[in-house]
Backbone as CSV, one residue per row, in Angstrom:
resi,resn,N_x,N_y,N_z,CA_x,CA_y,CA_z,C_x,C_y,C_z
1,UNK,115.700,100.783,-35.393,116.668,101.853,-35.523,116.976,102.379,-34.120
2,UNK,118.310,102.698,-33.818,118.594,103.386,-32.836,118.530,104.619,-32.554
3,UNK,118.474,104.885,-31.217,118.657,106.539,-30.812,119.074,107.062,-31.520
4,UNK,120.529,106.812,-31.859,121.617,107.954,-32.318,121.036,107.843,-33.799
5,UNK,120.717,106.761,-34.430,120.379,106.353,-35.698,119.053,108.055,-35.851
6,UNK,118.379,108.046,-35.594,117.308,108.299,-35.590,117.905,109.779,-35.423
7,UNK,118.309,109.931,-34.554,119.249,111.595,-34.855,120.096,112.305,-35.586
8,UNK,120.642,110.619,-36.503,121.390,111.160,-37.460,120.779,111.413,-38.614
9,UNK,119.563,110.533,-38.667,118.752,111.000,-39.381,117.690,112.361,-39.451
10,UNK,117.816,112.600,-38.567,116.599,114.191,-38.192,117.904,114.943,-38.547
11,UNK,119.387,115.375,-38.262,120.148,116.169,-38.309,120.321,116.014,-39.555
12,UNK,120.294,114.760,-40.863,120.790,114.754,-42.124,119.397,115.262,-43.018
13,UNK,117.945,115.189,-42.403,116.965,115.817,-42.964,116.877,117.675,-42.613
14,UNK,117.710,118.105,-41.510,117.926,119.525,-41.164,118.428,119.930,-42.290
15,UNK,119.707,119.246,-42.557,121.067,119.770,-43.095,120.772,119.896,-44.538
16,UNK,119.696,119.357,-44.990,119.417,119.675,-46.530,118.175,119.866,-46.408
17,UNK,117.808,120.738,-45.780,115.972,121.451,-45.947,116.544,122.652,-46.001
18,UNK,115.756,123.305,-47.250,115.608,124.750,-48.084,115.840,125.458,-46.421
19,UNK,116.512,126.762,-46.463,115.839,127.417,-45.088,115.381,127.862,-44.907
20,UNK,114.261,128.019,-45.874,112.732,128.561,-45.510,111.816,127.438,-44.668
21,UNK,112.009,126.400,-45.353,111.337,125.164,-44.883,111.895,124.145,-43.729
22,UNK,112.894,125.041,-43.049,113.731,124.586,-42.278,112.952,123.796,-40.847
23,UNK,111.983,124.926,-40.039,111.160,124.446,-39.010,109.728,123.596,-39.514
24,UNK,109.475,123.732,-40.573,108.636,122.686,-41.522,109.180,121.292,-41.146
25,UNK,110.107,120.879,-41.848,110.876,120.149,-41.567,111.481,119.299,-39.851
26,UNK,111.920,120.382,-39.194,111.786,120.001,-37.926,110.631,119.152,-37.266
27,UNK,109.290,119.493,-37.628,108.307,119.269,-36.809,107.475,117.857,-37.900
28,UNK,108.006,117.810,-39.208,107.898,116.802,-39.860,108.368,115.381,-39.393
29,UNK,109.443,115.995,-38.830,110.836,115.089,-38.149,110.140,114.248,-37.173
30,UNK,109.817,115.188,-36.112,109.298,114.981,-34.815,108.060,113.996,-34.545
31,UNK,107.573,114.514,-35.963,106.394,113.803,-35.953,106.360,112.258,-36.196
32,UNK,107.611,111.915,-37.541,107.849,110.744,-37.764,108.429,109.987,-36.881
33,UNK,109.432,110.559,-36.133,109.913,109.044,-35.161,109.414,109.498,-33.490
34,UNK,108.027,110.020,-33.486,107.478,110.552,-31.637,107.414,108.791,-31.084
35,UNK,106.521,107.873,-31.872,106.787,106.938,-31.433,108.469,106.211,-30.984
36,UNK,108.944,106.484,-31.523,110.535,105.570,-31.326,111.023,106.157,-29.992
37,UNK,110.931,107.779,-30.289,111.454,108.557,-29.192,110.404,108.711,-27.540
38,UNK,109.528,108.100,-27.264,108.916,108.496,-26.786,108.872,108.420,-25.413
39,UNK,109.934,107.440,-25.010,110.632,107.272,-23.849,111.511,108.693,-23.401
40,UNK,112.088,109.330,-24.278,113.203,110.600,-24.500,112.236,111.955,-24.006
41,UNK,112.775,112.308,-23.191,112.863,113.969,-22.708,112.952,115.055,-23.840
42,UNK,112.577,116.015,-23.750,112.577,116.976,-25.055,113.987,117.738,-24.602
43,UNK,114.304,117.166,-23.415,115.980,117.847,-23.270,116.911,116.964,-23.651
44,UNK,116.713,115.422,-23.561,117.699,114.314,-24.453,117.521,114.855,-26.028
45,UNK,116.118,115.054,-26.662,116.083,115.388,-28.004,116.807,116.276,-28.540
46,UNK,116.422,117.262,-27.667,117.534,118.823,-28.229,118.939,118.310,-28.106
47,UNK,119.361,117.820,-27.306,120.892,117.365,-27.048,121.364,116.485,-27.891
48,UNK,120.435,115.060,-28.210,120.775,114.122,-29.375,121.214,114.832,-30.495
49,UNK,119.899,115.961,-31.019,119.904,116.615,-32.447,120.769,117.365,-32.576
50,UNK,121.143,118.140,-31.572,121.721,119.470,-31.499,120.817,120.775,-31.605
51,UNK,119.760,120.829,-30.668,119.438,121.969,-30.947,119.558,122.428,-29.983
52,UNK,118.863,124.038,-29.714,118.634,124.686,-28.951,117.690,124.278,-27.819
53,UNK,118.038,123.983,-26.478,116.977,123.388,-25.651,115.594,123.578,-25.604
54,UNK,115.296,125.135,-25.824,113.997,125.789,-26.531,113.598,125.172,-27.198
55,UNK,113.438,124.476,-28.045,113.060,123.948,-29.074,112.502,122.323,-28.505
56,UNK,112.806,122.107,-27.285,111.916,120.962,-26.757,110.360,121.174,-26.347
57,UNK,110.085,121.925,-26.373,108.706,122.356,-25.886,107.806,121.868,-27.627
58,UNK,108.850,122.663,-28.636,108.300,121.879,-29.984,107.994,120.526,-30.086
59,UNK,109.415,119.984,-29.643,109.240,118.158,-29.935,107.786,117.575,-28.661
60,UNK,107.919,118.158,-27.593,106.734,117.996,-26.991,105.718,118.115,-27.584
61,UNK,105.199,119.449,-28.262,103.755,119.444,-28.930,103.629,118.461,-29.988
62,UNK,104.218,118.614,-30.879,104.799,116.940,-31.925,104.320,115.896,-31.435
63,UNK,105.244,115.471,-30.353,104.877,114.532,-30.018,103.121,114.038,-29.543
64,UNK,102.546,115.060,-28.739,100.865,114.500,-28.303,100.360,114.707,-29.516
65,UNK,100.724,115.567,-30.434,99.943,116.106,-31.646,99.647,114.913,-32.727
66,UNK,100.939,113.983,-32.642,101.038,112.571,-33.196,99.852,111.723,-32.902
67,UNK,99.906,111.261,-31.209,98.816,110.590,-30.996,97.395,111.035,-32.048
68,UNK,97.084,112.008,-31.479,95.706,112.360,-32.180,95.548,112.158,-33.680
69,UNK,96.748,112.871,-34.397,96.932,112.350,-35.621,96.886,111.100,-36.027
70,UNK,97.930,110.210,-35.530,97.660,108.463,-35.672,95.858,108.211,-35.373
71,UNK,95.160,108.808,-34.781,93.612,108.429,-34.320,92.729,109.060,-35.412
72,UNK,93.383,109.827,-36.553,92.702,109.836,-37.682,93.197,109.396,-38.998
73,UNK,94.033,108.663,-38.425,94.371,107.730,-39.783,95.873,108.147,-40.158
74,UNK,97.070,108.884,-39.647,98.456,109.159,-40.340,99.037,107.976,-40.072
75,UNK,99.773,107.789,-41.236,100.453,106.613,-40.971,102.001,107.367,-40.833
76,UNK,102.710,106.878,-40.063,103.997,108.231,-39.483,104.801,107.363,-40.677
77,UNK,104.968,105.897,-40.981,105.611,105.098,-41.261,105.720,105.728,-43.234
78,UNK,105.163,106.857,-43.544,104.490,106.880,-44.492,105.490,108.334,-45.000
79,UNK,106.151,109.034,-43.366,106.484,110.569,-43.381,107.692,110.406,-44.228
């Protein structure tokens, strides 16, 4: 899957999450494709997705938070 693929997908999982469960969701996101993205800046991410640049410091924690997770068994392929 591609970049943009992969953003259209995080923006089409935004666009229909309850908005309570909205940043739930976000970091669900993040979590599932950290591998794909992992070459990407948390300032390409915000920009791909459309968010608020703030919100890269999130996809950052996501992202190392993954590693460790994958080292107890998540399968992301699974999110």
């Amino acid at each position: 899957m591609s970049e943009q693929e992969i953003y259209q997908q995080i923006k089409q999982a935004l666009a229909v999450a309850p908005r309570n469960q909205y940043t739930v969701e976000l970091h669900l996101q993040m979590l599932k494709y950290a591998d794909e993205l992992k070459h990407v800046t948390s300032r390409e991410f915000c920009e791909g997705v459309g968010l608020k640049e703030s919100l890269g410091t999130e996809f950052s924690k996501m992202r190392n938070l993954t590693t460790r997770l994958k080292l107890a068994g998540l399968d992301t392929y699974k999110l």
